[in-house]
C-alpha positions in Angstrom: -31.1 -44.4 22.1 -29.3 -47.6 23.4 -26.8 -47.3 20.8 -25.9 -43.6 21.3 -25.8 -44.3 25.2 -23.4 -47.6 24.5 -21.1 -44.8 22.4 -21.4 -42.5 25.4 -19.9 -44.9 27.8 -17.0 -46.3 25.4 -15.8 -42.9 25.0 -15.5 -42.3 28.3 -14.1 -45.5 29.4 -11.5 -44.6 26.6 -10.6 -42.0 28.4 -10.9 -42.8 31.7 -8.2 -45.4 29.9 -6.1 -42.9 28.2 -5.7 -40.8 31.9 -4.9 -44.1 33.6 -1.5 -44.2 30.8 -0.8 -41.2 31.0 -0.5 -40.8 35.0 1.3 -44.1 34.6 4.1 -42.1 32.1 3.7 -38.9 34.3 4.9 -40.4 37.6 7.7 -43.2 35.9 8.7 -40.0 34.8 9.0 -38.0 38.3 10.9 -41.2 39.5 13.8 -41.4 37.9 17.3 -39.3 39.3 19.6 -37.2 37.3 22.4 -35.7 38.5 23.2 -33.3 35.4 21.3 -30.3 33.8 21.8 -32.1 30.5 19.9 -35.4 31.5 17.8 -33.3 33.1 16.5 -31.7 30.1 17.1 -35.0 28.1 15.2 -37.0 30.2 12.0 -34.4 30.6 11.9 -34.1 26.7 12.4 -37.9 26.0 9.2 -38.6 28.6 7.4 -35.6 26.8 7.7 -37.7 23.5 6.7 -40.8 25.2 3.1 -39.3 26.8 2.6 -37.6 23.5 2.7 -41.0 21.3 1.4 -43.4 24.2 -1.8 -40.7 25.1 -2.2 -40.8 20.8 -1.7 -45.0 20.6 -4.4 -45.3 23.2 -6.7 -43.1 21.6 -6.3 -44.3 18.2 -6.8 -47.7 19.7 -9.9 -47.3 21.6 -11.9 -44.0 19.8 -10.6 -44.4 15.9 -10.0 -41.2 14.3 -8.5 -38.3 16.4 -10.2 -34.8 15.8 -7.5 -32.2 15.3 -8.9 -29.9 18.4 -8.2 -33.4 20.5 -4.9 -33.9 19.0 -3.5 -30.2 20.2 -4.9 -30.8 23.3 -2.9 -34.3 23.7 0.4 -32.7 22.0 0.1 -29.3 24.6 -0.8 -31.8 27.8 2.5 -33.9 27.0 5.2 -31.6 25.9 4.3 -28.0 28.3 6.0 -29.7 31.4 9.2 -29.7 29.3 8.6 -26.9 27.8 7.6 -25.0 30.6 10.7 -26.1 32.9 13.0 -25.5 29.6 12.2 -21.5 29.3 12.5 -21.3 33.5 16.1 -23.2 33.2 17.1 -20.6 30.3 15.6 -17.7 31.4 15.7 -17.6 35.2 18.1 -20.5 36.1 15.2 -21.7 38.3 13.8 -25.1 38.7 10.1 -25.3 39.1 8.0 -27.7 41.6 7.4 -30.3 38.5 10.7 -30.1 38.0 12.6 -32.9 39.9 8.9 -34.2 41.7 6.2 -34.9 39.5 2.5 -35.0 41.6 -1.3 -34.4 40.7 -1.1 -30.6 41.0 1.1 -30.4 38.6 0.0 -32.8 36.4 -3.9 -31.0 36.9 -2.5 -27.4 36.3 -0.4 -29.0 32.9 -3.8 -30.3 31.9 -5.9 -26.9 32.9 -3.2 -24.4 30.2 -3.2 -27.4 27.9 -6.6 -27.4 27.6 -7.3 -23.2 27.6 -4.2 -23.0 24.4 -6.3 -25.9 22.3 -9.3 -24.0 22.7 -7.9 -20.6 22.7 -6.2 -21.9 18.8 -9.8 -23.1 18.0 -11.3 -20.0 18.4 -8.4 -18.4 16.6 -8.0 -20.7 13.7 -11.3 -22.3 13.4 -11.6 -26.5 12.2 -15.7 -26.4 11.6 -17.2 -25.0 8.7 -19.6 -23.3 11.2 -16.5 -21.8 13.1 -15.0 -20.7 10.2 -18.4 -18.9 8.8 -18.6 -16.9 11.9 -15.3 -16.0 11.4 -15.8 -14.4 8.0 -18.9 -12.5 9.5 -16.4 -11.1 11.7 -13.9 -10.5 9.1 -16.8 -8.2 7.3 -17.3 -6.4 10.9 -13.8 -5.7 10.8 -14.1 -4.3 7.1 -16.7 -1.9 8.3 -15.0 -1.2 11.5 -12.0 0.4 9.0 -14.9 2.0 6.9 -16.5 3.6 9.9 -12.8 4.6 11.6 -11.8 6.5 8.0 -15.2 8.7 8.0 -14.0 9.8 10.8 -11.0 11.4 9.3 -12.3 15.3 9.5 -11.8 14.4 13.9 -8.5 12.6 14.2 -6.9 15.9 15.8 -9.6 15.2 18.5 -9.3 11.9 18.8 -5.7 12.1 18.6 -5.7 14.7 21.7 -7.8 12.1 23.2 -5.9 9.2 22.9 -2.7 12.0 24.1 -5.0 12.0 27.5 -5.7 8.2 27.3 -2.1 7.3 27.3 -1.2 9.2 30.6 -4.5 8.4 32.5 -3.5 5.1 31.8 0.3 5.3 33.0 -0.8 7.3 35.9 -3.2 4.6 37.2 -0.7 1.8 37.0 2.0 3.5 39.0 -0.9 3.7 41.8 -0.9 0.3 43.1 3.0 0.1 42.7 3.2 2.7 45.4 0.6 1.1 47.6 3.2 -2.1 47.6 5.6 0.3 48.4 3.9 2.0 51.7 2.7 -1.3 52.7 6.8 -2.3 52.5 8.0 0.7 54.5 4.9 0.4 57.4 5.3 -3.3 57.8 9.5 -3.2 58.1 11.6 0.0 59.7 10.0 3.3 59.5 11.3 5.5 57.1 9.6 9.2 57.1 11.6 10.1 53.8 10.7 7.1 51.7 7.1 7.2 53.4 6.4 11.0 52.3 8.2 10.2 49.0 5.7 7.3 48.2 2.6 9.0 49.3 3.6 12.2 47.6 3.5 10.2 44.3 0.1 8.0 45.1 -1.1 11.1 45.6 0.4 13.1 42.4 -0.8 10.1 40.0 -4.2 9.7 41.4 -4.4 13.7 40.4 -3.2 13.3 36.9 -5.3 10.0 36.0 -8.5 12.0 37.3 -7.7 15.3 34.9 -6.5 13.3 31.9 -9.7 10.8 32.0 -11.6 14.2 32.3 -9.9 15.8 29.0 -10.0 12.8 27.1 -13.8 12.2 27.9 -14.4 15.5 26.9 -12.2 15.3 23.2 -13.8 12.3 22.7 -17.7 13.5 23.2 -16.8 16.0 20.6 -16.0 13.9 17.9 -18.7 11.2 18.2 -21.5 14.3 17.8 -19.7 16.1 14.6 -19.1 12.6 13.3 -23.4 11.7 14.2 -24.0 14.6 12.8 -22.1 13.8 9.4 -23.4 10.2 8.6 -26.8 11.8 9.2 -26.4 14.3 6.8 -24.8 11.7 4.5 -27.5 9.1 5.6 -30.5 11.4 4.4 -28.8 12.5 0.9 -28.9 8.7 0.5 -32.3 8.3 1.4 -33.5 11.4 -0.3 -31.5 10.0 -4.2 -33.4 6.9 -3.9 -36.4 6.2 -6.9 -40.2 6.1 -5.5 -40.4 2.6 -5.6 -38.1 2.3 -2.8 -40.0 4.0 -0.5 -43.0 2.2 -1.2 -41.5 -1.0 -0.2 -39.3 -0.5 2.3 -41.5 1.2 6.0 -40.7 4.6 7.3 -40.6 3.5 10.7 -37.4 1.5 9.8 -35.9 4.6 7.9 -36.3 6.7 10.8 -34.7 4.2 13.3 -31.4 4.2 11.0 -31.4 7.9 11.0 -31.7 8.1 15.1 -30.5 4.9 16.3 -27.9 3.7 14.5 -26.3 6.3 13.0 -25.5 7.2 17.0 -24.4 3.7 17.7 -22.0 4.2 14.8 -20.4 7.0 16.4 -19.8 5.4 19.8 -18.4 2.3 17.1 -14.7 4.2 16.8 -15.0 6.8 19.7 -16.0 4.8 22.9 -15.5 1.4 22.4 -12.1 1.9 20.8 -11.4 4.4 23.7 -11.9 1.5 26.2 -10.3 -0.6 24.3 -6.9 0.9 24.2 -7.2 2.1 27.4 -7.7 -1.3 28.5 -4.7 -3.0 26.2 -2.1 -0.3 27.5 -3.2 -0.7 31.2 -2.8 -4.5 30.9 0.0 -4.9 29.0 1.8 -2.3 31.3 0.3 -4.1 34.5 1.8 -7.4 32.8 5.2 -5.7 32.6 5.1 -4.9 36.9 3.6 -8.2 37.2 6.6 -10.1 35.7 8.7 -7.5 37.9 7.2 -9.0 40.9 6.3 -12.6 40.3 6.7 -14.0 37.0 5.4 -17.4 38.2 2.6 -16.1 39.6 1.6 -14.0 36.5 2.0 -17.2 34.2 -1.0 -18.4 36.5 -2.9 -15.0 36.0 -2.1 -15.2 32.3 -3.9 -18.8 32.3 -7.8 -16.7 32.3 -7.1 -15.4 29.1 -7.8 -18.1 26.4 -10.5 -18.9 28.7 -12.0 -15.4 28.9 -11.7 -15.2 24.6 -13.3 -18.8 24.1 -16.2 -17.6 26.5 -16.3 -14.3 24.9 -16.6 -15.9 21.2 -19.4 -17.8 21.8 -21.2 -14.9 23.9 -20.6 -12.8 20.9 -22.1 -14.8 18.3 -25.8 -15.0 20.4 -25.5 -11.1 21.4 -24.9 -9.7 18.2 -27.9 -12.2 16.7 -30.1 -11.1 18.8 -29.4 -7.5 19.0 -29.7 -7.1 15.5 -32.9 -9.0 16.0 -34.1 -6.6 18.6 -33.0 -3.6 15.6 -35.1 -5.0 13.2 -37.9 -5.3 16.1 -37.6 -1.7 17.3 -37.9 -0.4 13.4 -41.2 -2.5 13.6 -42.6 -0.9 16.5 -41.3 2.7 15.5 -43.1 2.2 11.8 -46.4 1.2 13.6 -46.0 4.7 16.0 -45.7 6.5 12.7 -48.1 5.2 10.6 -50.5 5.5 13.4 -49.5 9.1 14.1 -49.7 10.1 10.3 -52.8 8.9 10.2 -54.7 9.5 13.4 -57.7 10.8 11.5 -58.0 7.6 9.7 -57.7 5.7 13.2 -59.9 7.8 15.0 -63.1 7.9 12.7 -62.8 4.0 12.4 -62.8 3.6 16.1 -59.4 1.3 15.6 -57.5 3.1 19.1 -57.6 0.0 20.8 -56.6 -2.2 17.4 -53.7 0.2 17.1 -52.8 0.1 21.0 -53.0 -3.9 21.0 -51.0 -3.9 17.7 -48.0 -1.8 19.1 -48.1 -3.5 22.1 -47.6 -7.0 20.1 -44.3 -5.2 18.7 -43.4 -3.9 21.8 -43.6 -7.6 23.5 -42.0 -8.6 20.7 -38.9 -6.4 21.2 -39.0 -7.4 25.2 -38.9 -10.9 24.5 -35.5 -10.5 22.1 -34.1 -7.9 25.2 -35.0 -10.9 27.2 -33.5 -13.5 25.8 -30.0 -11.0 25.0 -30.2 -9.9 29.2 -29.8 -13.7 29.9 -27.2 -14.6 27.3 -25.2 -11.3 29.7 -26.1 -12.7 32.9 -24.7 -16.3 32.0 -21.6 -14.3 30.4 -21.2 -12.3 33.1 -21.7 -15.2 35.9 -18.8 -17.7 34.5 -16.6 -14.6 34.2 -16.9 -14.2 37.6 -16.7 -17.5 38.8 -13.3 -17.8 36.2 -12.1 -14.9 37.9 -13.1 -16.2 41.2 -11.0 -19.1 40.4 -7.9 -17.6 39.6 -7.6 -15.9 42.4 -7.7 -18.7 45.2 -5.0 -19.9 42.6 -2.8 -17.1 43.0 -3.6 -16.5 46.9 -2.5 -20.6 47.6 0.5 -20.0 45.7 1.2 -16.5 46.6 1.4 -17.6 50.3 4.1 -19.9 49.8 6.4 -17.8 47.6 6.3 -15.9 50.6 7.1 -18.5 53.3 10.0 -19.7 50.3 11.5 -16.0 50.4 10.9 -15.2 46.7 8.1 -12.6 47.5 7.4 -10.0 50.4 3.8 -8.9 51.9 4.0 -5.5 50.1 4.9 -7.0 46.9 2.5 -9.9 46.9 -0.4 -6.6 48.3 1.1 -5.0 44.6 0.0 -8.1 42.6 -2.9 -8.3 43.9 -4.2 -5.2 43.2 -2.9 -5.5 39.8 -4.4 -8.7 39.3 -7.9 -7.5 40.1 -7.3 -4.8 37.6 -5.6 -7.1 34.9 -9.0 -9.6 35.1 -11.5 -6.9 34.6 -8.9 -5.7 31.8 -8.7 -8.8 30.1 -12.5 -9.4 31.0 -13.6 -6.0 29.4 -10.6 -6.4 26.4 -12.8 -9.1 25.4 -16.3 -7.3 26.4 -15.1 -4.6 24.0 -13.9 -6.2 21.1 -17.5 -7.9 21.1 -19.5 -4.7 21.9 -17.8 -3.2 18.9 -18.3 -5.7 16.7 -21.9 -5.8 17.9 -22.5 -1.6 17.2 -20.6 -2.3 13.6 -24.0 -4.3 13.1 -25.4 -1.3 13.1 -23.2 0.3 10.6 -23.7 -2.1 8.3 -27.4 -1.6 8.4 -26.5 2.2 7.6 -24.1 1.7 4.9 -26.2 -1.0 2.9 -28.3 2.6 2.6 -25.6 4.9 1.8 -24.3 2.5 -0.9 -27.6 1.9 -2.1 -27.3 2.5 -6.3 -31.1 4.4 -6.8 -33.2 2.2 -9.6 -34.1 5.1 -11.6 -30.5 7.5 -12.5 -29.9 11.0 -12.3 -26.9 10.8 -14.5 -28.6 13.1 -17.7 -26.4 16.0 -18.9 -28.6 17.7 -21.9 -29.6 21.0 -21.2 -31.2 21.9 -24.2 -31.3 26.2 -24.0 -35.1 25.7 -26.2 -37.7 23.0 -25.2 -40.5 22.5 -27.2 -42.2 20.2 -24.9 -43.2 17.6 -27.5 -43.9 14.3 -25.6 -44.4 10.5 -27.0 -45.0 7.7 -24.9 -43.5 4.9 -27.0 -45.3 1.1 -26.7 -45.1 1.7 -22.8 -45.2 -1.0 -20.6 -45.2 -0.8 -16.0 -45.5 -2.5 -12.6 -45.0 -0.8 -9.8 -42.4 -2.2 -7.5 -44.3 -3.3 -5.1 -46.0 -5.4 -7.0 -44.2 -6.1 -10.2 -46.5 -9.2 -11.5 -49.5 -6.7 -12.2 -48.9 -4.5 -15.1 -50.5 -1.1 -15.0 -49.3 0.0 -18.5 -49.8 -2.3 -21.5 -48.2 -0.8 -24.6 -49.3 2.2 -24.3 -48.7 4.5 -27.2 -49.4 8.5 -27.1 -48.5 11.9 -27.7 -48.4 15.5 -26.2 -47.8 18.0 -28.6 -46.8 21.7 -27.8 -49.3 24.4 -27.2 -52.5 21.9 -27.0 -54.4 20.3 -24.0 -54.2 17.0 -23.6 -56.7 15.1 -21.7 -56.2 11.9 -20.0 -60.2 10.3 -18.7 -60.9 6.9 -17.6 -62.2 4.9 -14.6 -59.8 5.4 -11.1 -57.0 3.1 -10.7 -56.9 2.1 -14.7 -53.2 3.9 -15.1 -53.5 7.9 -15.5 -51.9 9.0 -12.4 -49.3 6.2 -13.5 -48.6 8.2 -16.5 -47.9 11.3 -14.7 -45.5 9.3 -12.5 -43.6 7.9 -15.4 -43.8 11.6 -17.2 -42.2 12.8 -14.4 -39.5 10.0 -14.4 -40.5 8.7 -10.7 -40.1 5.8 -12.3 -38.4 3.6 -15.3 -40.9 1.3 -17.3 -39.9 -2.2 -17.5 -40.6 -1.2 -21.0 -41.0 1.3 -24.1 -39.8 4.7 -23.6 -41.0 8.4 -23.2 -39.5 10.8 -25.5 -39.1 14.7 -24.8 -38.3 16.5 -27.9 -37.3 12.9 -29.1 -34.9 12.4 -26.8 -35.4 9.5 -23.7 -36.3 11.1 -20.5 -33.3 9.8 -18.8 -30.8 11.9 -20.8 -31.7 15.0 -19.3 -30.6 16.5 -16.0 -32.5 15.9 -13.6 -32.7 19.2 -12.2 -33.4 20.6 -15.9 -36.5 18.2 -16.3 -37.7 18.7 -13.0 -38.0 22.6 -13.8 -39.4 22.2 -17.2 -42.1 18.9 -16.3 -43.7 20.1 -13.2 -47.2 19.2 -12.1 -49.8 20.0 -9.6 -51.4 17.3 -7.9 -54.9 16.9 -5.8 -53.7 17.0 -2.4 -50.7 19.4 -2.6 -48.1 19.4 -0.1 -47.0 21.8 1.5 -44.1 22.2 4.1 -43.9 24.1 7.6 -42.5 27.3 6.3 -43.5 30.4 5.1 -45.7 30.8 1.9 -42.4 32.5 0.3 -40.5 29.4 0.7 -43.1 27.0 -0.8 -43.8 28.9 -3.8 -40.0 29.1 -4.2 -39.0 25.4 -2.9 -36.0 23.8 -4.6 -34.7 27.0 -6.5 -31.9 28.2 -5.0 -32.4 32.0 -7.1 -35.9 33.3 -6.7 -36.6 36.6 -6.4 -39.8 38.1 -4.5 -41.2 39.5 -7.8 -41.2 36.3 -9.5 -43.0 34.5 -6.2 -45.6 37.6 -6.6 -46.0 37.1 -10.3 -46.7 33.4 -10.4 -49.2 33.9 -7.1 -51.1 36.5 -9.4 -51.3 33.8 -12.0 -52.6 31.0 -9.7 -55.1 34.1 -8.6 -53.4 33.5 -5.0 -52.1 36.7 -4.8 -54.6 39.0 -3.1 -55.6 36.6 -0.3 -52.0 36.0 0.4 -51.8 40.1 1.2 -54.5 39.8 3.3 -52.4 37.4 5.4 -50.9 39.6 8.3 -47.3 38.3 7.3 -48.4 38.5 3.5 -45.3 36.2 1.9 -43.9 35.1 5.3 -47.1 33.9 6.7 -46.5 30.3 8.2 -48.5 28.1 6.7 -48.7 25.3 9.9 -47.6 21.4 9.6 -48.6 20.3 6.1 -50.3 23.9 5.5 -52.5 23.0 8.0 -52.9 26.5 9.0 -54.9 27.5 5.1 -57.7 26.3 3.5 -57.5 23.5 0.9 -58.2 25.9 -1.7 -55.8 28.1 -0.4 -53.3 25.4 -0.5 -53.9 24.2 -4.1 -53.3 27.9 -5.5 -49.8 28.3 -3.8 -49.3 24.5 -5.2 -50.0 26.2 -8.8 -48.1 29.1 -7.9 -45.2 26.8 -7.1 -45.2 25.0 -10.5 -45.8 28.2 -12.9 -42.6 30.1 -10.7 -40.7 27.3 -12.6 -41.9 28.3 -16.0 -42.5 24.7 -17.2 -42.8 23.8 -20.7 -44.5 20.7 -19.9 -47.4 21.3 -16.9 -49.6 18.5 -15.6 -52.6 19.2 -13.4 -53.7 16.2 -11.8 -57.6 17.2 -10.7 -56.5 20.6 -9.4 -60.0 22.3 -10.0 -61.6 20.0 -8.3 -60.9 22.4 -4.5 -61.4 25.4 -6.5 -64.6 27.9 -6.8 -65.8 28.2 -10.2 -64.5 32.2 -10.2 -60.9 30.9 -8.7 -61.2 27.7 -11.5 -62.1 30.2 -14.9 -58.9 32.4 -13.7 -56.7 29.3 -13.2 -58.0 28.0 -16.3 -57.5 31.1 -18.7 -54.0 31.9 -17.1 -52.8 28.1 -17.8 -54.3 27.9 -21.6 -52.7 31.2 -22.3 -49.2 30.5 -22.8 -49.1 29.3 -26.2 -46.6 26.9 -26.5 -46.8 25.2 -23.1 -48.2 21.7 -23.5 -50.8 20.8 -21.0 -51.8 17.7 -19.5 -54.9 17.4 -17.5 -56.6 14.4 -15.5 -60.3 15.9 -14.6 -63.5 14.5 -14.1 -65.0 17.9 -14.7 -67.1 17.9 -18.4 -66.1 21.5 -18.4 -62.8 21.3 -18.4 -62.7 18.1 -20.5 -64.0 19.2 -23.4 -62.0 22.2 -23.6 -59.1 19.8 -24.5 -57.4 19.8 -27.4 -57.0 16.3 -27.5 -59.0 13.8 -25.1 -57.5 9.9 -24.5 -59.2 7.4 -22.8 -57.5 4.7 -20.6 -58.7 1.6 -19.6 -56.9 -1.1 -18.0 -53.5 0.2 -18.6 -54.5 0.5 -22.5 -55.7 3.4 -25.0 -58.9 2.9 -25.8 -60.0 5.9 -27.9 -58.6 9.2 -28.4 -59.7 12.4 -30.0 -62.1 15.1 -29.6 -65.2 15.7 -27.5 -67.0 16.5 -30.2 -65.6 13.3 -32.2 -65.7 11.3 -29.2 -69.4 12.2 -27.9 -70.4 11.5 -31.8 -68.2 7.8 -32.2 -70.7 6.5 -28.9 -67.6 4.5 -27.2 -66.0 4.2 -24.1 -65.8 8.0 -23.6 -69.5 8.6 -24.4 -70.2 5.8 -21.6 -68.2 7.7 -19.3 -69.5 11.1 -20.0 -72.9 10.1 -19.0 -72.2 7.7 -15.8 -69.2 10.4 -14.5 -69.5 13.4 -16.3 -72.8 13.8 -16.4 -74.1 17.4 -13.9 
């Protein structure tokens, strides 16, 4: 602690030591006479030189090694004065006050720009490794910033029109203050009626055209942010929708949702509105700029000095806004998922009394969320304070100097009324040029959440072609082994080994959770198995279209879904041609027919949220009805029976075992339907354990005789 406080004080007394020189060189400098433009010059350059190399001696002297950020602050503090009184000589032939005098102001307002340039270039052209990472994250918002600004390619006649509108809002504001000047001019001197109707006449004919142009290009621009939402939306959910099982197993709905409704609506605002403000903005200060330097370019130079200032405080506010809004994103998906799995399962939640588990549990998300908004509200109010007192600041600078351009001659009342109003304008310009550049880069966050989606490359492919025109349906699972995703170190398939053949029943039994169902899964190509293969007609599974496979391997699960929409449309779902007669036909086979007539819509009945408005009988009949309407060649009933009456099973059960060359693959726990099988397998812990017959099973006393008479048994 003594040490660092010891380093503390030398550094300061080196520079308290290195202001003392350069003072020193500042004023022998002011004291010398020339009486030639020449000499003038020579001598301001030649004392430039000498502050530069004495200010760099001391330092070198006193501190050791100079930092290149302190080095461009020392080479900008010695040579502006020249370089400042150099470009007035040539492009004004005026001298400036630290021209022949040199004084404190002077040497303090030298100091002040030399200091806003060094830190103005570090921001700009980073030193620190730190610095320079935070520029390449910015480099990647700018990459996405183009990616989102080309999807938006279908609008640019709207956003063309509305940058038209932009452009003349813009000129029609500036010219406002211009005439105010102008009035102020002709009240304050002699009277002119002419000149005075003239002026207001334009005030007036601008302030008309700003209003009407803003309006139109508001109203453009609104446009093309909702068909461009609604685009990556649609684009979004295709994504989504390609992606393999396993993704959505490990990544929460809650957080899908808030892409879909958040962020894809922050990426439209991305191009539309912040790029909107920020043009806006850049034509109405560089065109401000432009009067300025018409009316004081010495005072403008002054104005001009906030900038560097305003983009080194913006930087840093940027870097802690963006991290914690996409903080707060992440939070927000939290909370959302927690709404929706509570909502999804409010049954669960309700019989297991867990309201006020659930309530406390979104309410720790929620604070969670508040204490991020928090934290990013202060970071703004801190932002927003030192802009203000900056701006604050630069005005009492251009009031104290104002006032004596005026008692020197070089500016009147009206003109100096003019500048102000245009300075007031340029600082909120330059403040919200900044403001937008780092609100923009702050919604591209979001994009970048949305795109990492959209590019997402699914696990499992749909890139099969073969569209065989006859399919046996002969399937071999070949030395299989899987892990789910989620949790990839337990294997649920060992080397598994087995065969469907066409026109038999194949039965898969065993114990819950030992690997049927995963079977199914993998038949139906939800997933890839880390390894082995499944072979249809001996050909790999991924091979075929996946539209082809999806028609010809269809199953019928336990707890069918259904979707809110007529019984029509969910016995037909995912075929584009389906004719009534072919819905009736498979509805008659599922023996779902005649109670869909009774229906007082029949076919167009709507069967609720889920099919919440049927039975769960009712609803695993049009699940069957939906799977035969396909004419599969491979069906797999996963415990359909089992919400079935025994008149509604027997119906089911002779329609399904008469098409001959269908195979047919059936998880039950039903003896009766078991032992109808033409083949039976038993699986336990991800392996085959025995397969055959009932008769040859029952009669070998193994695993499935066990099972028969603990699950089986009536």
């Amino acid at each position: 602690m003594a040490k660092n406080k010891m380093t503390v004080v030398y550094k300061v007394a080196a520079l308290g030591c290195a202001v003392c020189v350069d003072l020193s060189v500042f004023y022998t400098h002011g004291s010398f006479v020339t009486h030639s433009v020449s000499a003038h010059f020579a001598r301001l350059w030649v004392f430039a030189v000498l502050r530069c190399l004495a200010l760099t001696a001391v330092l070198q002297l006193t501190v050791g090694h100079i930092k290149p950020l302190l080095f461009r602050v020392l080479t900008a503090h010695s040579l502006l004065p020249a370089v400042f009184e150099t470009g007035s000589w040539a492009l004004y032939h005026e001298e400036n006050q630290c021209g022949r005098q040199a004084d404190v102001r002077c040497w303090l307002l030298c100091t002040a720009a030399s200091l806003a340039a060094a830190l103005f270039w570090e921001v700009i052209v980073p030193d620190t490794d730190e610095a320079a990472a935070g520029r390449e994250k910015k480099q990647k918002a700018r990459v996405l910033f183009v990616r989102v600004l080309r999807l938006y390619r279908p609008d640019y006649p709207l956003m063309l029109g509305g940058f038209v509108f932009l452009s003349l809002a813009v000129l029609c504001e500036m010219s406002i203050p211009f005439y105010t000047g102008k009035v102020i001019d002709i009240l304050s001197g002699q009277y002119k009626q002419m000149e005075f109707g003239s002026a207001l006449f334009y005030m007036g004919l601008y302030s008309l055209g700003s209003s009407v142009s803003a309006g139109c290009r508001g109203g453009l621009l609104l446009c093309a942010i909702s068909a461009f939402t609604c685009r990556i939306k649609v684009m979004l959910f295709g994504a989504l929708t390609k992606q393999e099982i396993g993704f959505f197993e490990t990544t929460k709905t809650g957080e899908l949702t808030h892409r879909l409704s958040k962020d894809t609506k922050l990426m439209g605002q991305t191009v539309c509105l912040n790029v909107n403000v920020l043009l806006r903005t850049f034509i109405k200060t560089i065109g401000m700029i432009f009067l300025m330097l018409s009316l004081s370019w010495k005072l403008t130079l002054i104005i001009l000095m906030e900038t560097p200032i305003t983009g080194l405080i913006q930087n840093i506010y940027d870097t802690h806004y963006q991290r914690l809004t996409l903080a707060m994103q992440d939070s927000m998906a939290l909370a959302n998922e927690a709404v929706s799995e509570v909502v999804s399962n409010v049954r669960v939640v309700r019989s297991f009394n867990a309201e006020k588990h659930e309530a406390c549990r979104y309410d720790v998300r929620l604070m969670e969320a508040h204490a991020l908004k928090t934290r990013r509200g202060t970071v703004r109010a801190v932002y927003l304070l030192v802009q203000r007192l900056i701006g604050l600041s630069i005005q009492v600078l251009m009031m104290y100097f104002g006032r004596q351009f005026i008692q020197s001659g070089q500016m009147t009342t009206g003109s100096l009324l003019s500048f102000i109003l245009y300075q007031s304008d340029v600082g909120d310009s330059i403040r919200t040029l900044a403001y937008s550049i780092g609100d923009m880069l702050n919604s591209v966050g979001a994009a970048g959440k949305v795109f990492e989606y959209i590019d997402r490359k699914p696990l499992v492919t749909t890139h099969g072609t073969l569209k065989p025109d006859v399919l046996r349906g002969h399937v071999n699972f070949h030395n299989l082994s899987f892990a789910y995703p989620s949790n990839p170190d337990k294997n649920v398939l060992q080397n598994i080994s087995l065969e469907l053949k066409p026109g038999q029943m194949t039965a898969l039994v065993g114990p819950s959770g030992e690997g049927k169902s995963t079977c199914v899964s993998l038949l139906q190509r939800l997933y890839d198995p880390q390894a082995g293969e499944i072979l249809l007609d001996n050909e790999p599974l991924e091979l075929y279209d996946h539209s082809f496979l999806h028609n010809k391997v269809t199953v019928v699960s336990q707890d069918p879904v259904l979707f809110s929409s007529s019984i029509r449309d969910n016995i037909a779902y995912g075929l584009a041609e389906c004719t009534l007669d072919e819905i009736q036909e498979a509805a008659r086979k599922a023996n779902a027919h005649d109670f869909i007539k009774q229906l007082a819509k029949g076919y167009d009945t709507e069967v609720g949220e889920g099919g919440s408005q049927l039975s769960k009988s009712e609803k695993q009949r049009i699940a069957i009805a939906r799977a035969l309407v396909r004419r599969p060649q491979v069906l797999i009933l996963d415990e359909i029976t089992s919400s079935l009456d025994a008149e509604s099973e027997n119906e089911v059960h002779q329609t399904l075992t008469g098409c001959p060359n269908q195979t047919l693959l059936v998880i039950a726990h039903k003896l009766q339907t078991i032992e109808k099988a033409d083949q039976i397998i038993v699986i336990s812990g991800g392996k085959v354990e025995e397969r055959g017959t009932h008769c040859e099973l029952m009669h070998n006393k193994g695993s499935y005789y066990k099972l028969v008479e603990k699950l089986f048994a009536e």
